[in-house]
ROPA-369403 format. One line per 5 residues: number of its first residue (from 1); their letters; for each residue x, y, z of C-alpha. Coordinates in steps of 0.5 Angstrom, whole numbers. Layout:
ROPA-369403
NUM = a = X/Y/Z; ... $
END
This chain:
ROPA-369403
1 = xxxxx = 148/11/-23; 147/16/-28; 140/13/-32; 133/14/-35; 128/9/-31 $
6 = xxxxx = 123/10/-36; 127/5/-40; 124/-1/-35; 120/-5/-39; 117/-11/-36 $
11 = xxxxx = 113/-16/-39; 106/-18/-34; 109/-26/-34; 116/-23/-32; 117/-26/-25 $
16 = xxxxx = 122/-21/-25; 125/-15/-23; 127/-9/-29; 134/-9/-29; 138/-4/-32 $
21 = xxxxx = 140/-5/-40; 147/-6/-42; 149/0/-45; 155/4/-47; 155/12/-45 $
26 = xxxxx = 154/14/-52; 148/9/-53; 145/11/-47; 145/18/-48; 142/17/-55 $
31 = xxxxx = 136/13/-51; 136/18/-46; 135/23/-51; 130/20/-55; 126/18/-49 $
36 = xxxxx = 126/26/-47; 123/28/-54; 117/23/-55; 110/25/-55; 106/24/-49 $
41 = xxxxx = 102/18/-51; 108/15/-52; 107/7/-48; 113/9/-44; 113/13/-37 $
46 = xxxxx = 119/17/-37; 121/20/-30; 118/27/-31; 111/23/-33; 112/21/-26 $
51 = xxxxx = 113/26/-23; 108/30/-27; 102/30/-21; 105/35/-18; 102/39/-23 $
56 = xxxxx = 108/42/-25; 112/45/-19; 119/44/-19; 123/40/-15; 123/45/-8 $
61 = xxxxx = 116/45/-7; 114/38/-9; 114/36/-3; 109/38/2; 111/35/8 $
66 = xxxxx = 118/33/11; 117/26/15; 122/25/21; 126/19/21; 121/16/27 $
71 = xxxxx = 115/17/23; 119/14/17; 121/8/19; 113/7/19; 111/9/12 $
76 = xxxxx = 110/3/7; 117/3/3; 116/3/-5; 117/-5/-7; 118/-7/-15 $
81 = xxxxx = 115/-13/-15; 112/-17/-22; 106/-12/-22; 109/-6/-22; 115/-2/-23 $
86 = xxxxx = 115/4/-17; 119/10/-17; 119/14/-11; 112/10/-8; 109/13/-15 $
91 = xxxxx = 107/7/-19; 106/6/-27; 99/3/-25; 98/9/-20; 100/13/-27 $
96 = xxxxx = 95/9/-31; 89/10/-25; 91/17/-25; 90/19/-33; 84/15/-32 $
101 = xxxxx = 80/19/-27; 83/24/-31; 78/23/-37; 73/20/-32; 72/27/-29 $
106 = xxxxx = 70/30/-37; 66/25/-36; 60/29/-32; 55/33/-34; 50/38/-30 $
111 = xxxxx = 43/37/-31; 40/43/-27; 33/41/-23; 31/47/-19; 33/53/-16 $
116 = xxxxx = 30/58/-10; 32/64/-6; 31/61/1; 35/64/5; 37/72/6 $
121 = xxxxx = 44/71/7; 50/66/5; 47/58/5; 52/56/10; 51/48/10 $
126 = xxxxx = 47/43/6; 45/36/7; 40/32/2; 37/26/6; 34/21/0 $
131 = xxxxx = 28/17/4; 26/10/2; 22/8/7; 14/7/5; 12/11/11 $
136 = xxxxx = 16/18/10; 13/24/10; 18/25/5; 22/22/0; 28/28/-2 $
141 = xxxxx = 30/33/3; 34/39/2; 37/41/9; 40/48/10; 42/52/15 $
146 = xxxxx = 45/60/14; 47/66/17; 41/69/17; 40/65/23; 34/60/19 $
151 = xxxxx = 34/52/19; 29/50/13; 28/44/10; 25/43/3; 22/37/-1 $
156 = xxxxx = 24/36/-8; 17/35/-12; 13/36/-18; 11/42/-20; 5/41/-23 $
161 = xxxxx = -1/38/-18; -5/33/-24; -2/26/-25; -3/21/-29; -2/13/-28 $
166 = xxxxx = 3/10/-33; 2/5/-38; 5/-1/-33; 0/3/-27; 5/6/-24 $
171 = xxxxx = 5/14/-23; 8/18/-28; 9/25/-26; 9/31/-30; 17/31/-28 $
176 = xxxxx = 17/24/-29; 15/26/-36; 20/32/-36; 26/29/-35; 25/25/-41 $
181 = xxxxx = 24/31/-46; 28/35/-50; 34/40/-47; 36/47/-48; 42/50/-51 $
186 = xxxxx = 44/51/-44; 43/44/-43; 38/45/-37; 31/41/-39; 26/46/-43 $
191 = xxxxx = 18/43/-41; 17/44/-33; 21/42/-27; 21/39/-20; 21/45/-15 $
196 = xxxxx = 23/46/-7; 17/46/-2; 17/49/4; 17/44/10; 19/44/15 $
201 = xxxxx = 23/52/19; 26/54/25; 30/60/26; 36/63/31; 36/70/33 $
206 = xxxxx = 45/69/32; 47/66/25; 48/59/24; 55/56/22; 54/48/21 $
211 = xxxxx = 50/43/21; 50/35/22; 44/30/20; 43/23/22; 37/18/24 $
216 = xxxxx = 35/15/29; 35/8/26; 27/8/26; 25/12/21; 26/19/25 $
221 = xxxxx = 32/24/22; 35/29/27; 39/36/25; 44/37/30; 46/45/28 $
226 = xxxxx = 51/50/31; 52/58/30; 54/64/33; 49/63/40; 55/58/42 $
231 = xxxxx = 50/53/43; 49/47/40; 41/45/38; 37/38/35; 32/38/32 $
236 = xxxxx = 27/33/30; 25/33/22; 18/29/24; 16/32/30; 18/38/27 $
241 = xxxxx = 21/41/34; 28/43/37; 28/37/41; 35/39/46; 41/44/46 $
246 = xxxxx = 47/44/49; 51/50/51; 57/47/48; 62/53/47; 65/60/49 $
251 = xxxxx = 64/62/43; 61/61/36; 60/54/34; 63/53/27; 63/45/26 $
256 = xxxxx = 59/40/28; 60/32/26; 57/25/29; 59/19/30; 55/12/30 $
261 = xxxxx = 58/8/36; 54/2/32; 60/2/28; 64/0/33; 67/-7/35 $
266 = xxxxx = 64/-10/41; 70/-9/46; 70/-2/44; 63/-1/46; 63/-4/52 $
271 = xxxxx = 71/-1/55; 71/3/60; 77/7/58; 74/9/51; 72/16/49 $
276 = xxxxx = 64/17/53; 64/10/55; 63/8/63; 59/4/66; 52/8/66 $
281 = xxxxx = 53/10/59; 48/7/53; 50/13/48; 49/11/41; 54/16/38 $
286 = xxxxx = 59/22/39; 58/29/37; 65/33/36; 64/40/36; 69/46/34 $
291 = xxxxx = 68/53/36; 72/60/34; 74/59/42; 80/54/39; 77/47/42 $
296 = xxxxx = 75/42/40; 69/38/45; 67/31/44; 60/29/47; 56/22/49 $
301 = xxxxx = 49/23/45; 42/18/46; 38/17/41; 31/13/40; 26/12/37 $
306 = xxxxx = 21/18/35; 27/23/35; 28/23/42; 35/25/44; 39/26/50 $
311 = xxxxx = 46/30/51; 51/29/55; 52/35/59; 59/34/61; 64/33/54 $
316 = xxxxx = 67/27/55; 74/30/52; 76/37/51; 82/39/46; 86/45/46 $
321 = xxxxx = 92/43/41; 90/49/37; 93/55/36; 88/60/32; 81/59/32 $
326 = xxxxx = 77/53/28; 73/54/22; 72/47/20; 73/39/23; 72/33/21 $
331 = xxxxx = 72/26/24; 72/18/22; 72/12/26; 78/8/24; 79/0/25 $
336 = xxxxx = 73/-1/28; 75/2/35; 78/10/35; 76/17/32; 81/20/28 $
341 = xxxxx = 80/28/28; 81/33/24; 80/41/25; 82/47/20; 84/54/23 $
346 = xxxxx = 85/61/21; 91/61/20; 91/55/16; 95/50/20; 92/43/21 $
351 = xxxxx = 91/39/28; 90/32/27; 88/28/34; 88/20/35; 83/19/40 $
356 = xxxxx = 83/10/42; 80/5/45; 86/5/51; 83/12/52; 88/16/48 $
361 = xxxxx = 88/23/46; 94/24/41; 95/29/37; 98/25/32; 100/31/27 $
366 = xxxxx = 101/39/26; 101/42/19; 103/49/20; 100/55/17; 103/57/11 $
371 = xxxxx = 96/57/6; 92/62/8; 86/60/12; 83/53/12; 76/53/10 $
376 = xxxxx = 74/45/10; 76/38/11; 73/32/9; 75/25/11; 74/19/6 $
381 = xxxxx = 75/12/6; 77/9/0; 73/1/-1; 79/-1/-5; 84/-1/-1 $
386 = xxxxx = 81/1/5; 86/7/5; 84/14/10; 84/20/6; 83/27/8 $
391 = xxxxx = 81/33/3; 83/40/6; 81/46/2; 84/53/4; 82/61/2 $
396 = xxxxx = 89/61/-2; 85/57/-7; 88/50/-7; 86/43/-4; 90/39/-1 $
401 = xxxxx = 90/31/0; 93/27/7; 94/20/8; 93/16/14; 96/9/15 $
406 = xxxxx = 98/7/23; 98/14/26; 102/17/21; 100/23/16; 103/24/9 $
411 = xxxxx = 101/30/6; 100/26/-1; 98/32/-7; 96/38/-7; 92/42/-13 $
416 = xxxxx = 90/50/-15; 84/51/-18; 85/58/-19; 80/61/-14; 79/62/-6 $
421 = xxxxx = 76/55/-4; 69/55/1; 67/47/2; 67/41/-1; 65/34/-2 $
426 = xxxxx = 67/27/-3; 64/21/-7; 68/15/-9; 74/19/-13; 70/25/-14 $
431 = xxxxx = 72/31/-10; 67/36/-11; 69/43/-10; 66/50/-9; 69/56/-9 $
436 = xxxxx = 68/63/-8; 69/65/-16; 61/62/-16; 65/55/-20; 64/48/-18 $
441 = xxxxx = 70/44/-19; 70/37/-19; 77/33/-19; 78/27/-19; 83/22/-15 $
446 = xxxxx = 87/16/-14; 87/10/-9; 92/13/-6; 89/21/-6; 94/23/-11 $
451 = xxxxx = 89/28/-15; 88/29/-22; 91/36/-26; 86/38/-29; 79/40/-25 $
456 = xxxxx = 72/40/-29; 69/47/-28; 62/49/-28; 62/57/-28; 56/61/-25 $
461 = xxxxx = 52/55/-22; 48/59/-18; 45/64/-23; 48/69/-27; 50/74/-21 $
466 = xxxxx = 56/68/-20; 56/68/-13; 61/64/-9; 60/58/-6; 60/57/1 $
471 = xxxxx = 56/49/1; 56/43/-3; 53/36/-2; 53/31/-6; 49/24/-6 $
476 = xxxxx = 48/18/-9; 42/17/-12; 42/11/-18; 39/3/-19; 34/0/-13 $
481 = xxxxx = 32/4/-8; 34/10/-10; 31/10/-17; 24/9/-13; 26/15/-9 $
486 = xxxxx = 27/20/-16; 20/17/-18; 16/18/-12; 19/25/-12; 19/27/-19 $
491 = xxxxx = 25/26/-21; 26/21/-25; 23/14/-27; 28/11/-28; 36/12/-26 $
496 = xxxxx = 42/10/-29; 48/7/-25; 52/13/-23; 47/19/-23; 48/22/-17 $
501 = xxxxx = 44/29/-13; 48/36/-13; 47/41/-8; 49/47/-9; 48/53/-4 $
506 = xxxxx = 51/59/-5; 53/67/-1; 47/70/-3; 42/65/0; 40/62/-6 $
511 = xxxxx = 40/53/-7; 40/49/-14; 39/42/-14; 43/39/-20; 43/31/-23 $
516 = xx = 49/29/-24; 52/23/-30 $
END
């Protein structure tokens, strides 16, 4: 039927479904007309509002991926039901979400806190580690690895050594009192910052491409990292010592990603047939590497107490379902009991395995090669709703978003930003993206994955030259233990709900640490 749907109006107390209003075809063209020429802020949601996410293409390029009649007899059918009206599974309540994340991304202000040139070449991957025990050697930790072959950690702290005691007792730093001064024009704070301190170094004669943290659950943290050598190397941050190495790969590792087995359900542990489980096996976690050699491996991993680690010499799983070479890979564990696994290639196609507790190794889904190179994944699991999202960001300057649900893979928005795409991150509804025009980028979404229009842009974050971004980390630092992190490092004394802790490493090796809120 020839109709504006935009004309269902529905009162929240009404049990019932919309129905279609009785109208003559003069009337209804009068209505389709008026609905068509009224403002945007106009309480109705017409047809074209809902399908407005698809940030403006037209109807043969709305849809990103063709789903096979098998698969869709599985996907979740669009219902109307008594809280929402849903067209083609997009529903009002899923537009008004998506026009306030829309807002909330204006939101967010860049605060800068330091900046140092700590690598000779591009800063290829970067964690901060937020310490909260009262026997760390330290309380904030930027980690990096970069092509110059350098694996250095660096603690953010004052920039001053004198230190007074507050009026409550406690100490009350130079930064503390920085942070509540006055700003400049450029919105960076004017009086005398936090700074990186070289902590901790270790170099590689091959240029390292990624890296991975985790803890040992005793206070000891372990970078895992992987570079052009083909070698996998651990090393301890506390003990300040390469700790194993693994000759993981014919050629260079470009993707490393470790998965806590503690998470696991007890069944899944404790079954033979499940991925790194036997009878002799006590591993604490998987490792899953990718390479240039087109494989993706997964391996058993110990960990201990004092930074002790052991790695399996044989993987425990090889996967060759790729057809070029992969750059990037990301992985979640999913219902308690399986790893779901995502790898990025060259020629921009994606490969999605399933690995189960029956000891199943599926590729579930194949998204062919069609924009440009696949730079970074990102896997995310919205708390709300329980949904598995994965973000995929490609040199032809887009991000993409891919729901899963019951092994099934829908490609469910994608954005352009207007410039090649190098890495991401994630955090709650924020996907914070860094690009090669030295932009950062930060775009919001729904539960669902269904990305906001109109990214927030930041330009030339690593300094005036503008180089591109090739890593970003974005961790929460806000209330509780968190505020007494910033404190001992100088930060902050006290943090709002929400202020967050931006790393930024860029291709001419330099790293700017920025307070987000």
């Amino acid at each position: 039927a020839d109709y504006n749907k935009s004309s269902f109006e529905k009162s929240s107390n009404d049990a019932q479904p919309p129905t279609l209003p009785s109208l003559d075809k003069h009337e209804r063209y009068m209505k389709q007309k008026k609905s068509s020429n009224a403002p945007s802020h106009s309480s109705q949601t017409s047809m074209s509002d809902m399908f407005s996410i698809n940030n403006g293409e037209d109807s043969s390029s709305r849809r990103l991926h063709t789903v096979s009649d098998q698969q869709q007899s599985t996907i979740r059918k669009p219902t109307i039901n008594k809280n929402k009206a849903v067209v083609n599974d997009i529903s009002v309540t899923d537009l008004s979400e998506l026009r306030e994340a829309s807002s909330s991304a204006l939101r967010w202000n860049l605060t800068k806190l330091t900046s140092s040139d700590i690598h000779s070449h591009s800063v290829s991957g970067c964690f901060l580690l937020l310490h909260t025990e009262p026997h760390s050697l330290t309380h904030i930790c930027l980690v990096s690895v970069s092509l110059d072959g350098g694996m250095m950690v660096h603690t953010l702290e004052s920039s001053r050594k004198d230190e007074r005691m507050g009026r409550r007792g406690s100490l009350d730093s130079p930064a503390s009192a920085h942070s509540r001064g006055s700003r400049g024009s450029n919105g960076t704070h004017t009086s005398s910052k936090p700074k990186l301190k070289s902590f901790r170094c270790h170099s590689s004669s091959d240029p390292l491409a990624c890296l991975a943290v985790t803890s040992d659950g005793m206070g000891g943290n372990i970078v895992f990292s992987g570079g052009h050598d083909d070698i996998v190397l651990a090393y301890g941050i506390s003990s300040a010592c390469a700790l194993a190495s693994l000759y993981s790969h014919r050629d260079a590792v470009t993707g490393i990603c470790i998965i806590d087995r503690a998470s696991f359900s007890e069944s899944a542990r404790h079954s033979k047939s499940f991925i790194g489980s036997s009878t002799s096996d006590l591993s604490t976690h998987l490792m899953i590497s990718c390479s240039w050699d087109a494989t993706v491996k997964i391996w058993s991993v110990t960990l201990a107490d004092g930074e002790t680690v052991s790695i399996n010499r044989e993987p425990v799983a090889e996967l060759f379902d790729a057809d070029s070479s992969i750059v990037c890979l990301d992985a979640i564990e999913v219902q308690k009991c399986n790893v779901v696994i995502c790898a990025g290639c060259t020629d921009g196609s994606l490969v999605f395995w399933f690995c189960g507790m029956d000891g199943t190794k599926d590729v579930i889904h194949r998204e062919r090669a069609a924009r440009g190179s696949c730079s970074c994944v990102k896997w995310t699991t919205n708390l709300i709703t329980g949904d598995t999202i994965l973000f995929a960001g490609f040199s032809a300057g887009n991000i993409s978003a891919f729901l899963l649900r019951d092994k099934v893979l829908q490609a469910v928005s994608s954005l352009p930003l207007g410039s090649p795409v190098k890495c991401l991150d994630i955090h709650q509804n924020l996907a914070v993206v860094g690009c090669a025009d030295g932009g950062l980028r930060v775009a919001t979404f729904t539960c669902a994955g269904r990305l906001k229009t109109e990214p927030r842009l930041w330009k030339n974050v690593n300094g005036g030259a503008s180089p591109g971004i090739s890593s970003v980390c974005i961790r929460k630092l806000s209330g509780g233990d968190g505020g007494e992190v910033a404190k001992h490092a100088g930060i902050k004394q006290f943090l709002n709900d929400g202020t967050l802790l931006c790393s930024i490493g860029a291709e001419n090796g330099n790293v700017t640490i920025y307070e987000m809120d």
